[in-house]
N, C-alpha and C positions, 0 to 999 in steps of 0.2 A: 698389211700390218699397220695398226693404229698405236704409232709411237706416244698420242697424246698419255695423260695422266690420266686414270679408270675412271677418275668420275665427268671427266669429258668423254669417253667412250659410252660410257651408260648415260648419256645424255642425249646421246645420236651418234653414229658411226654410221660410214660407209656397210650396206651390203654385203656379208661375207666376209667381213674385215675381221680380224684377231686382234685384240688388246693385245702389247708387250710394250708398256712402258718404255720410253728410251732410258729414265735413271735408271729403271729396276731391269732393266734387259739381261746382266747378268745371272738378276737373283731367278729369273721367272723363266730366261729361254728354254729350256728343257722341257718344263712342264709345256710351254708353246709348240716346241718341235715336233712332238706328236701328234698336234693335231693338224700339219702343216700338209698338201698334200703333194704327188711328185710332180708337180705340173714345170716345176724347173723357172719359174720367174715369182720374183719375190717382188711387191712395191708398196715402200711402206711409204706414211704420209703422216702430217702433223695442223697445224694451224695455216701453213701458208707462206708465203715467201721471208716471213722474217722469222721464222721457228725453224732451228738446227736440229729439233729431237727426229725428224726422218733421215735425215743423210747421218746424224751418228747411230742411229738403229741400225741403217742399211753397211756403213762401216764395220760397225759389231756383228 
């Protein structure tokens, strides 16, 4: 899960990665859960050691 903001996803992203905004994580996760598969380990990611939007993604 690529917590960045979309237009750093459609920039570049990891491989296989899903956009879900960390702000918009509420409004969007749904639409996201369906495409998630049951593989049972979630790791989402952002910018790097000084960006909180992966661990509050991973929170939410």
């Amino acid at each position: 899960m690529d917590a960045r903001p979309q237009a750093q996803y459609a920039q570049g992203h990891i491989r296989g990665a899903l956009s879900l905004p960390g702000q918009d994580a509420d409004r969007y996760f749904m639409e996201t859960a369906d495409r998630l598969d049951n593989a049972g380990m979630i790791i989402t990611y952002c910018d790097g050691e000084s960006c909180d939007l992966s661990h509050e993604l991973a929170l939410f």
